[in-house]
C-alpha positions as CSV (number, residue, x, y, z in Angstrom):
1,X,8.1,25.2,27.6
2,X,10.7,25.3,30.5
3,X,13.1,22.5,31.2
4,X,11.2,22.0,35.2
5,X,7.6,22.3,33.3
6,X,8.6,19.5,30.9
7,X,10.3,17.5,34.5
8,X,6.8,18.3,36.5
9,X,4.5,17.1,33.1
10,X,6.4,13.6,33.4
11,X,4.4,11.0,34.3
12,X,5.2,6.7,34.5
13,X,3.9,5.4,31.7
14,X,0.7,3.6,31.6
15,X,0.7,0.0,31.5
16,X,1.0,-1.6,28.0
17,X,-2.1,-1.5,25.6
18,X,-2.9,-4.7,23.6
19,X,-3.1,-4.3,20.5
20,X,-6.9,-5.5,20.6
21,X,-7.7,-2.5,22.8
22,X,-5.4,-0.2,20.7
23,X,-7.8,-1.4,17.8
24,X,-11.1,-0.8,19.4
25,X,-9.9,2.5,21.0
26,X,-8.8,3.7,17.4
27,X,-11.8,2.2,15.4
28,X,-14.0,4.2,18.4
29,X,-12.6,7.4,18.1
30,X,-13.2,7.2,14.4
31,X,-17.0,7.0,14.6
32,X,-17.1,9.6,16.8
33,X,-17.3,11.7,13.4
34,X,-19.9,9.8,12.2
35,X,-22.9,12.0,10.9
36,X,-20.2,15.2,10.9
37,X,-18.3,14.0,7.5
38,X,-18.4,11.5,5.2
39,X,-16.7,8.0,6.2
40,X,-14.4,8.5,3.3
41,X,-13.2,11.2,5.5
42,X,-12.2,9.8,8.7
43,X,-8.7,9.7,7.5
44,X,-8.1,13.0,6.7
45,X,-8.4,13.4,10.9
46,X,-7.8,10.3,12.7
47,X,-4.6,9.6,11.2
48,X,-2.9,13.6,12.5
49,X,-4.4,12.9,15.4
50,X,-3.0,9.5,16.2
51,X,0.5,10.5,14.4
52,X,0.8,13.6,16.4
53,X,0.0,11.7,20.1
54,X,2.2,9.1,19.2
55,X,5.6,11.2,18.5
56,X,4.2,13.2,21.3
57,X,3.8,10.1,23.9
58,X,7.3,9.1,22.2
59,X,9.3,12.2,22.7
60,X,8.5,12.2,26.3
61,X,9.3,8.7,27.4
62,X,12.6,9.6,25.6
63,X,13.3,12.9,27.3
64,X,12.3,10.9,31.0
65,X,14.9,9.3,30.3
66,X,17.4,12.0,29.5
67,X,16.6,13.4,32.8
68,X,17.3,9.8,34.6
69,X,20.5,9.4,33.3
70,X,21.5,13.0,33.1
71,X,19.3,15.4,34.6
72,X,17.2,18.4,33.1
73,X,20.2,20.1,31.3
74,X,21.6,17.1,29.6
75,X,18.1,16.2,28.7
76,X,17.3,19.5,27.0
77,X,20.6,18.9,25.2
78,X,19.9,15.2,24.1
79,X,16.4,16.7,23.0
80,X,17.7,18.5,20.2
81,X,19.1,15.2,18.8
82,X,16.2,13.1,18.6
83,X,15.2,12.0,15.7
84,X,11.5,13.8,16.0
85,X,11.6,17.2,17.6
86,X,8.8,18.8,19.5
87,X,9.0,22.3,19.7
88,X,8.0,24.2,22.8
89,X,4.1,25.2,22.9
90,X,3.3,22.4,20.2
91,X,3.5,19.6,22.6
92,X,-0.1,17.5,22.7
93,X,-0.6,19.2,26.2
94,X,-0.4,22.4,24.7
95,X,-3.1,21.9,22.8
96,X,-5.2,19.8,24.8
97,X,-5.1,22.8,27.4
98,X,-7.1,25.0,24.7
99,X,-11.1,25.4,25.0
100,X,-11.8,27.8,22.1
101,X,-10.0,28.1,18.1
102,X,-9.1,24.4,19.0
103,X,-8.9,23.5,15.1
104,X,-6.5,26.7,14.4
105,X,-4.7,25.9,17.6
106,X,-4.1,22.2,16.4
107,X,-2.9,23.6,12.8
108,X,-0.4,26.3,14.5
109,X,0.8,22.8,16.5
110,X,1.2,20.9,13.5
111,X,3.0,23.7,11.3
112,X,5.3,23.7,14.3
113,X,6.7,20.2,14.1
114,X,6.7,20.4,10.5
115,X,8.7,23.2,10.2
116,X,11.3,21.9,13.3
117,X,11.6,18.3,11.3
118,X,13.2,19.1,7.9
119,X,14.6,16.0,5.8
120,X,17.8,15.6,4.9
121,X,19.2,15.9,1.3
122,X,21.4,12.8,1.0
123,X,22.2,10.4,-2.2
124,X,20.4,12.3,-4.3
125,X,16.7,12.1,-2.3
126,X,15.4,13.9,0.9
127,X,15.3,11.4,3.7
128,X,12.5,11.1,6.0
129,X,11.7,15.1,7.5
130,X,7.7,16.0,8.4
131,X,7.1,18.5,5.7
132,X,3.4,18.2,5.1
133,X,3.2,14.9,7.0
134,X,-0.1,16.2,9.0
135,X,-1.8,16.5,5.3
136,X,-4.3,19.4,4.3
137,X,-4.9,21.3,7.4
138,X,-8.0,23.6,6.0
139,X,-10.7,20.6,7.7
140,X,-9.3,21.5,10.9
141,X,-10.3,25.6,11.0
142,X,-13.6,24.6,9.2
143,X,-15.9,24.9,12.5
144,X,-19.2,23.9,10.6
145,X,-17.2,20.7,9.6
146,X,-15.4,20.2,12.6
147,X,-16.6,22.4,15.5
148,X,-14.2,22.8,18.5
149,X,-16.4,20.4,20.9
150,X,-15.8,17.4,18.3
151,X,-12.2,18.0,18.1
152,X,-11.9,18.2,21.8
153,X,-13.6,15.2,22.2
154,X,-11.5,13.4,20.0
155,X,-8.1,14.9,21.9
156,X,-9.7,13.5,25.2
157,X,-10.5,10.3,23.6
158,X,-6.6,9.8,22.3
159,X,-5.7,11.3,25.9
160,X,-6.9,8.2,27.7
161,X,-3.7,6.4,26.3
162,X,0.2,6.6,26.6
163,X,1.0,5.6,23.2
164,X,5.1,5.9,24.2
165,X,7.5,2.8,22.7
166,X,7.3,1.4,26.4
167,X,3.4,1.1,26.7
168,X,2.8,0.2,22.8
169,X,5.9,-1.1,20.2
170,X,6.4,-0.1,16.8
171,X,5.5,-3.6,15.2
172,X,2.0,-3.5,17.5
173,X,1.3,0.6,16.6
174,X,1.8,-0.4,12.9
175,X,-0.6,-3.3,13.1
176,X,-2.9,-1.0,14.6
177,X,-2.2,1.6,12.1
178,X,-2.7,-1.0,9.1
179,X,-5.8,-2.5,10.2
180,X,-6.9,1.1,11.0
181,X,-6.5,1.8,7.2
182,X,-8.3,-1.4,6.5
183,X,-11.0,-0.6,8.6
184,X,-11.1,3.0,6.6
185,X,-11.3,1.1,3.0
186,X,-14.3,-1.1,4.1
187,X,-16.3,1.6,5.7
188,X,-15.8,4.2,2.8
189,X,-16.7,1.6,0.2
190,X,-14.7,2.4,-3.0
191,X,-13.5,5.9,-2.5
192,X,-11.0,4.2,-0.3
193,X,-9.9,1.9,-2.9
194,X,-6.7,4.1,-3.6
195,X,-4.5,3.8,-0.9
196,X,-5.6,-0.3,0.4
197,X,-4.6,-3.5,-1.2
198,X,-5.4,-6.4,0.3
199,X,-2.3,-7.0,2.8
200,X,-2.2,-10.7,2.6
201,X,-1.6,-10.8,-1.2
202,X,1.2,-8.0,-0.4
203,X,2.6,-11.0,2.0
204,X,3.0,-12.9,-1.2
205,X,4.3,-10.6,-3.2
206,X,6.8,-9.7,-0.3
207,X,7.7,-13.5,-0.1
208,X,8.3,-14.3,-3.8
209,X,10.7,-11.1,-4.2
210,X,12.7,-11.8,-1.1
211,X,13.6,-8.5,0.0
212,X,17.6,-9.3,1.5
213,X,19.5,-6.5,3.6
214,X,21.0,-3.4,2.5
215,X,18.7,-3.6,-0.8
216,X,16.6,-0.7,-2.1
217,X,12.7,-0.9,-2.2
218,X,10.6,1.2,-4.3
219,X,6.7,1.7,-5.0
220,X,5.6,3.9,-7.5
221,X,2.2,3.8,-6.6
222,X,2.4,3.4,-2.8
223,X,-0.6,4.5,-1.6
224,X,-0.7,4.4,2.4
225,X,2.7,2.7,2.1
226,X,1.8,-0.9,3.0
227,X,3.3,-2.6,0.8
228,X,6.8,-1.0,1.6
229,X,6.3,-1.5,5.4
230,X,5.5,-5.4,4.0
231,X,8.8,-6.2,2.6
232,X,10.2,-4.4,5.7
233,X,8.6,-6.9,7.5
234,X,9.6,-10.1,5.7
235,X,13.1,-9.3,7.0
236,X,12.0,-8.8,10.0
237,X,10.4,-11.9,10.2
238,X,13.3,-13.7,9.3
239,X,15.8,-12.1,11.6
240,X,17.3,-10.5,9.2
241,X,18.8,-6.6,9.6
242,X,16.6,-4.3,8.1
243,X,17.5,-1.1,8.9
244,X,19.8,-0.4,5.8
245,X,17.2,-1.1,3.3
246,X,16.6,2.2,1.2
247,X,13.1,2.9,0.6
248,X,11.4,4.5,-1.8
249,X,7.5,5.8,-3.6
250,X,5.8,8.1,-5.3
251,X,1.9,8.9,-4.7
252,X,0.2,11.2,-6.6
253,X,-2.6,12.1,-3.4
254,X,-1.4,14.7,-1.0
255,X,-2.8,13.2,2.1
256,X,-2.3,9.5,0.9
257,X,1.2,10.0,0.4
258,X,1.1,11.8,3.9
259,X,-0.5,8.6,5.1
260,X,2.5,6.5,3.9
261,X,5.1,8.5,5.7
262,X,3.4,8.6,8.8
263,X,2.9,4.9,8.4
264,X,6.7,4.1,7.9
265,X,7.1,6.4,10.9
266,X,5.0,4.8,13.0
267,X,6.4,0.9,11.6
268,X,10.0,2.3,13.3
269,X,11.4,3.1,9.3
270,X,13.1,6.4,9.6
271,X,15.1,6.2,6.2
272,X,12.4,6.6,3.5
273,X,11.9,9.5,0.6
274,X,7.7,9.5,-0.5
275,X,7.1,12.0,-2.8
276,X,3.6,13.4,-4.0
277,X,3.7,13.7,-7.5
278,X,2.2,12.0,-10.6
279,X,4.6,9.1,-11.4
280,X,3.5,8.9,-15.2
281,X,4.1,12.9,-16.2
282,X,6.7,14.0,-13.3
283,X,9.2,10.4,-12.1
284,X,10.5,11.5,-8.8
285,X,13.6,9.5,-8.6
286,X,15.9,9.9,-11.5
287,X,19.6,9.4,-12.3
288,X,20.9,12.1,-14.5
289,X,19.0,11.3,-18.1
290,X,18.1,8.2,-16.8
291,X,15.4,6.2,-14.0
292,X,16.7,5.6,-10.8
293,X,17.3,1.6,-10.6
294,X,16.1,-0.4,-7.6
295,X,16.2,-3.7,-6.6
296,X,12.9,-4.4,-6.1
297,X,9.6,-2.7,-7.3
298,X,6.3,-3.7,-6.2
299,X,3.2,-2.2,-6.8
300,X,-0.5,-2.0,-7.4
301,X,-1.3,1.2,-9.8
302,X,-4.2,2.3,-10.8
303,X,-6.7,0.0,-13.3
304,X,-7.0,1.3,-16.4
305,X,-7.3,5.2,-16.3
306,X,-8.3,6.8,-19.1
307,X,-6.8,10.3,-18.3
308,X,-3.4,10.5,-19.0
309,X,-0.6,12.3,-21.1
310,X,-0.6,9.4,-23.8
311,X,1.3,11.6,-26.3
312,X,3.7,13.0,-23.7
313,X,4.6,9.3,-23.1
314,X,4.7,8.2,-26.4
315,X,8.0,10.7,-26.9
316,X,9.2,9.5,-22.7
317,X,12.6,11.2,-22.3
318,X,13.3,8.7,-19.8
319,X,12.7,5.7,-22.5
320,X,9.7,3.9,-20.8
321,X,7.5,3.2,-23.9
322,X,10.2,0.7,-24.9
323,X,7.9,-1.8,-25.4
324,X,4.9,0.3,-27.4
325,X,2.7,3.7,-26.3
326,X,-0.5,2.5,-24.7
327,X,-4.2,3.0,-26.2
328,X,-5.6,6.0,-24.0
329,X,-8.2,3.7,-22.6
330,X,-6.3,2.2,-20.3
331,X,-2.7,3.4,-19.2
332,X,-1.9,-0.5,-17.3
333,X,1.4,-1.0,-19.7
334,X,2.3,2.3,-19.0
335,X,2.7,1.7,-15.4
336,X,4.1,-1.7,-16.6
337,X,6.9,0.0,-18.7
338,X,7.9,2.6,-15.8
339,X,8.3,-0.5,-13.1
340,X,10.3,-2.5,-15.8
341,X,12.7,0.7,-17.1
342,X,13.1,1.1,-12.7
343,X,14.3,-2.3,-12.5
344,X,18.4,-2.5,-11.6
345,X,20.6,-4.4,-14.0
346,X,21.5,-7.0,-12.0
347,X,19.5,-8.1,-9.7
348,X,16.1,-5.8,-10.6
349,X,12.6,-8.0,-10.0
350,X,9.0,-7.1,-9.7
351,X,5.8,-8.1,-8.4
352,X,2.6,-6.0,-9.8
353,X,-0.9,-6.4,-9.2
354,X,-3.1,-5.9,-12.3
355,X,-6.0,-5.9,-13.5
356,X,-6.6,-9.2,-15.3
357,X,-7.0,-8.1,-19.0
358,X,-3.6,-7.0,-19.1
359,X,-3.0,-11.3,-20.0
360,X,-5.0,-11.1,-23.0
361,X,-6.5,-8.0,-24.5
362,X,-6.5,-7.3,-28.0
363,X,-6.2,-3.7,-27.8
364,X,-2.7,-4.3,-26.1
365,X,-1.1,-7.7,-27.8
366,X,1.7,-5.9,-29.8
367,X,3.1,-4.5,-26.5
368,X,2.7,-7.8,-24.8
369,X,4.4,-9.7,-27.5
370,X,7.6,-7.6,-27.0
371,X,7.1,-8.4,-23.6
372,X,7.2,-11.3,-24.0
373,X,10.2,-11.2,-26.6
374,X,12.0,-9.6,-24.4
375,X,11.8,-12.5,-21.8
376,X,11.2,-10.5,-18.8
377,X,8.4,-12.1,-17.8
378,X,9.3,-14.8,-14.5
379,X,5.6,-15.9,-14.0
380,X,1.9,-14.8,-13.6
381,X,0.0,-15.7,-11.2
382,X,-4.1,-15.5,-11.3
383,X,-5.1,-14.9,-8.0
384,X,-9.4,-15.2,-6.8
385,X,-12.2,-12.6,-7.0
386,X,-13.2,-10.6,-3.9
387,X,-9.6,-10.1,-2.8
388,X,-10.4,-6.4,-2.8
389,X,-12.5,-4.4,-0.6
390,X,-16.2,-3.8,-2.5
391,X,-14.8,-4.9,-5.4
392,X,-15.5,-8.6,-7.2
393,X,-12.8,-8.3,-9.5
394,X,-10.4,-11.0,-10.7
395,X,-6.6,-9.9,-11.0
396,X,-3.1,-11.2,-11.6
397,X,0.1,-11.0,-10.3
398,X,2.8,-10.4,-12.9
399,X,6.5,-11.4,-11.5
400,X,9.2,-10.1,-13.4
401,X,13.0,-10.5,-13.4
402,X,16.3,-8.7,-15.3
403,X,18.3,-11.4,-15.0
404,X,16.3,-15.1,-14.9
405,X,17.7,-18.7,-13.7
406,X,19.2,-20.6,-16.8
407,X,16.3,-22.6,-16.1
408,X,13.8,-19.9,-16.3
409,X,15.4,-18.3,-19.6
410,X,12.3,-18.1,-22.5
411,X,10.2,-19.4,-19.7
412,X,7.0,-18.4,-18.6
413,X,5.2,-19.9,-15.1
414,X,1.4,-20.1,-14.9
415,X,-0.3,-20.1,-11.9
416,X,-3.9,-20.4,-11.3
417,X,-4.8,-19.8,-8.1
418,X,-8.3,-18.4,-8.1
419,X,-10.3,-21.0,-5.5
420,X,-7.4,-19.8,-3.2
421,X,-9.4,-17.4,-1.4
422,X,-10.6,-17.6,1.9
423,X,-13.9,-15.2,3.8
424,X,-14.2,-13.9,7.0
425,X,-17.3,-12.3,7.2
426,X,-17.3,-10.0,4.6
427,X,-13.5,-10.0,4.1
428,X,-11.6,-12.2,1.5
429,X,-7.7,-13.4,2.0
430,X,-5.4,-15.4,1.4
431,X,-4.4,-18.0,4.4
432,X,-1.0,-18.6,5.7
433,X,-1.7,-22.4,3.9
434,X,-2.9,-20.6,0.8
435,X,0.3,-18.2,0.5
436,X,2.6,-21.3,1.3
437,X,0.7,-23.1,-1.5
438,X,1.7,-20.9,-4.4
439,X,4.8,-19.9,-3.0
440,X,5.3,-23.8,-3.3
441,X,4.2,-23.7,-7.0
442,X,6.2,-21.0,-7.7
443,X,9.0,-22.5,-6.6
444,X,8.9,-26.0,-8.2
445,X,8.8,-23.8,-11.7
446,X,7.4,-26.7,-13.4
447,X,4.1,-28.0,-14.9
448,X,1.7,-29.6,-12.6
449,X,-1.9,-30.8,-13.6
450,X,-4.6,-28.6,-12.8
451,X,-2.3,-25.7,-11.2
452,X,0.6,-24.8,-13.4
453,X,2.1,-25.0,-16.7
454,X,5.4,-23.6,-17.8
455,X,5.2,-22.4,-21.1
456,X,7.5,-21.7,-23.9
457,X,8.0,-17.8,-24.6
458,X,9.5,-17.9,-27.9
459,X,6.6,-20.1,-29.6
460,X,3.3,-18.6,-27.6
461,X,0.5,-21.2,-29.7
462,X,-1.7,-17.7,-29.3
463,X,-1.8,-15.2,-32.1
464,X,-3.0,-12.6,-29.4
465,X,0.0,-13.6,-26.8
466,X,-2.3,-14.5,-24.2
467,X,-0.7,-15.3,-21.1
468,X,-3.5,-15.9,-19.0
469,X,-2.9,-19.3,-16.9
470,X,-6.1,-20.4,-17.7
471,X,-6.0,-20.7,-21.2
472,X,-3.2,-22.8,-20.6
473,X,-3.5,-24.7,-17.0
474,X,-4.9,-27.4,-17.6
475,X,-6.7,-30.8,-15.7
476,X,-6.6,-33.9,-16.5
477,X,-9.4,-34.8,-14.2
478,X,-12.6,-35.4,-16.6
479,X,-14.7,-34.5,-13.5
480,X,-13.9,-30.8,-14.4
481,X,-15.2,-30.6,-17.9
482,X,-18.6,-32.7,-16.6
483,X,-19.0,-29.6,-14.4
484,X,-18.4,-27.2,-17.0
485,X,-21.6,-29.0,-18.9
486,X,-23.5,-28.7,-16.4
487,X,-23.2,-25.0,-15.3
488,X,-23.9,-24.6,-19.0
489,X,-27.0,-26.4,-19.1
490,X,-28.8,-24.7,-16.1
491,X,-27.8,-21.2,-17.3
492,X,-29.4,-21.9,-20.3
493,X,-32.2,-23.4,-18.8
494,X,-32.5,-20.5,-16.3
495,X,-31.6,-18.1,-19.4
496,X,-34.9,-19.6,-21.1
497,X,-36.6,-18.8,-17.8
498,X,-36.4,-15.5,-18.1
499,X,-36.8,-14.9,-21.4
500,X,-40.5,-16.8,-21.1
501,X,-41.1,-14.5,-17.9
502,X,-40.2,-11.4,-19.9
503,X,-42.3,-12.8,-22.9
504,X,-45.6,-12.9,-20.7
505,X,-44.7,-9.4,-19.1
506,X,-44.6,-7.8,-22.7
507,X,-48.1,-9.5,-23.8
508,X,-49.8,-8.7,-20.6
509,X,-48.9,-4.9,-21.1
510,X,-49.5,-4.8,-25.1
């Protein structure tokens, strides 16, 4: 497209969104494909769509003013600098002017950028670059799937909007963006499981590791990125400089990890390296013979998959199985080992979100006793039910460090914090008082009835090396324990119940 076309296209941007109306407008254009594909599927097309309006919306309000302070020339030579590029004929307008092929035409746009955004090779990682950013394009061509009137409808829908830095921030577009992938997870039940954890526990994670400037963040399991963007945002929050902090995942989904980068895109975080690979069988990061080591690692892998290369890790050339190989059944201390071995020297720490069995099954208590041993562990924290979308399940987060507080050496916090959950609706969290709660517990590092208990790691009373807080936090309140009686009488008064009901059914049939 010519210089004067680009000049005559300009036009003052709208007036800002709110990020209520950017929601609704998002959430809208979404169910526009209801009854075409599955809701697990929305993703696959509204998140292109909104990634590609917004560098489009972007790159013009930056080139406007190119030709303010400059005029057309200068502007075509500060164009070439930005740090998105949009190639001529692969603008949004380009393709909003087309009637017919619109899905190909889309594809050609996307290829377009992709190709004219290449990352850069530095310190050993590719930073940032679109490669593959728009996901699996095949969706787009499939006209029984996506037929060109549904696709234009959607353009004209994300045409009612100037989503330029001027009309709609970063910190608002990524809101958007996050509650959009919330929105996703609760429609498409658990096949969106994968790429959403609950972003208020993220919060706390964020909050006990402390991100500080100029650190590096990784996630091996990252998913749509949030909790990367989450620790972005503590400093953020605070004031603090953010824009140095290296960050870093691995997700073994194509268009999940596509998801993440254009999340950190659209949060304002340009220097990032995601890589789509399987973290167990193929590490991306790596230091010669050895892990790459971060500062902080935080994650939420996958619960207990069975299928996984259990022999390949038992003989790990990059050492993770340091602690014991895993049963096949369930590949949790696998995940475990690869956070710990990524952990720095130094400073290293970790937050993980696990499944809750981890504290005390059988099948894994010789692993867990050289955890233990090798006093890694900082604290765990049992966190409520329901904290997952269409999922009841309890979990834990497990908090380690390389290098603990005198204080903390051969200690191990409990926290139980299961009644700290709070529901909206259908959705459970954690509230701002909850979070500031066990971030208060955490920090006292001390035993307090009913809540915490600090126990000794070098004399665990358990022969299985259970570390779940609550076969250790205890209450002196006797209230408790008359509760406990109780709950046990009427199930086994109910439990009688039904066995007379069943009883009658069987003689009535016989």
């Amino acid at each position: 497209m010519k210089e004067e076309d680009k000049i005559h296209n300009y036009r003052q941007a709208d007036a800002p969104i709110s990020l209520d109306e950017l929601k609704t407008f998002l959430w809208g254009a979404a169910t526009r494909l209801r009854g075409q594909i599955d809701a697990a599927g929305y993703k696959e097309y509204i998140f292109p769509l909104l990634f590609f309006k917004r560098i489009g919306d972007v790159y013009d309000e930056q080139f406007e003013g190119f030709v303010r302070e400059g005029g057309a020339e200068y502007a075509g030579m500060q164009a070439e600098e930005l740090a998105i590029r949009i190639p001529d004929g692969a603008h949004w307008r380009d393709v909003r002017e087309v009637t017919e092929n619109v899905g190909q035409r889309l594809v050609e746009a996307f290829i377009a950028i992709e190709q004219a955004n290449p990352g850069e090779e530095a310190d050993g990682r590719v930073i940032g670059g679109l490669e593959g950013i728009f996901g699996p394009k095949d969706g787009w061509t499939n006209k029984a799937k996506m037929p060109d009137h549904i696709i234009t409808s959607l353009i004209e829908d994300f045409s009612r909007y100037n989503l330029s830095l001027a009309a709609c921030p970063a910190d608002e577009m990524g809101q958007a963006y996050e509650y959009l992938i919330g929105k996703f997870a609760d429609d498409a039940g658990n096949t969106a499981q994968e790429f959403y954890t609950n972003r208020t526990v993220v919060t706390l994670m964020a909050k006990i590791l402390q991100p500080q400037p100029d650190e590096s963040i990784y996630d091996p399991t990252c998913g749509s990125g949030g909790m990367l963007v989450k620790c972005l945002d503590y400093l953020r929050q605070k004031g603090q400089p953010w824009q140095g902090v290296k960050v870093f995942g691995q997700e073994i989904n194509a268009l999940t990890a596509s998801i993440a980068r254009m999340n950190l895109y659209l949060n304002g975080v340009e220097d990032f390296s995601i890589v789509r690979e399987d973290t167990l069988a193929h590490p991306a990061f790596v230091d010669g013979s050895q892990l790459r080591k971060f500062d902080i690692v935080l994650a939420n892998p996958p619960y207990s998959i069975k299928t996984w290369n259990r022999e390949a890790f038992q003989n790990d050339r990059w050492g993770r199985n340091f602690l014991g190989t895993p049963p096949q059944s369930k590949a949790d201390y696998a995940f475990i080992q690869h956070i710990l071995a990524s952990m720095n020297d130094t400073n290293g720490r970790c937050a993980i979100l696990l499944p809750h069995g981890i504290l005390n099954r059988l099948i894994e208590k010789d692993i867990r006793k050289n955890l233990i041993e090798a006093d890694l562990i900082d604290a765990v924290i049992s966190i409520g039910k329901n904290l997952f979308f269409n999922s009841p399940m309890e979990a834990c987060i497990l908090i380690c460090r390389k290098h603990k507080e005198e204080k903390k050496k051969g200690k191990i916090l409990l926290i139980k914090a299961t009644d700290f959950v709070e529901r909206k609706n259908t959705e459970s969290y954690l509230s701002e008082n909850h979070i500031n709660m066990i971030l208060s517990l955490y920090n006292s590092y001390s035993t307090i009835d009913g809540r915490t208990c600090v126990i000794d790691a070098n004399s665990i009373p358990d022969k299985n090396y259970t570390i779940s807080p609550k076969y250790y936090v205890k209450s002196s309140d006797t209230k408790e324990s008359e509760d406990i009686n109780v709950l046990i009488q009427n199930w086994e008064k109910e439990s009688q119940a039904v066995h007379n009901c069943y009883k009658t059914l069987i003689e009535s049939i016989v």
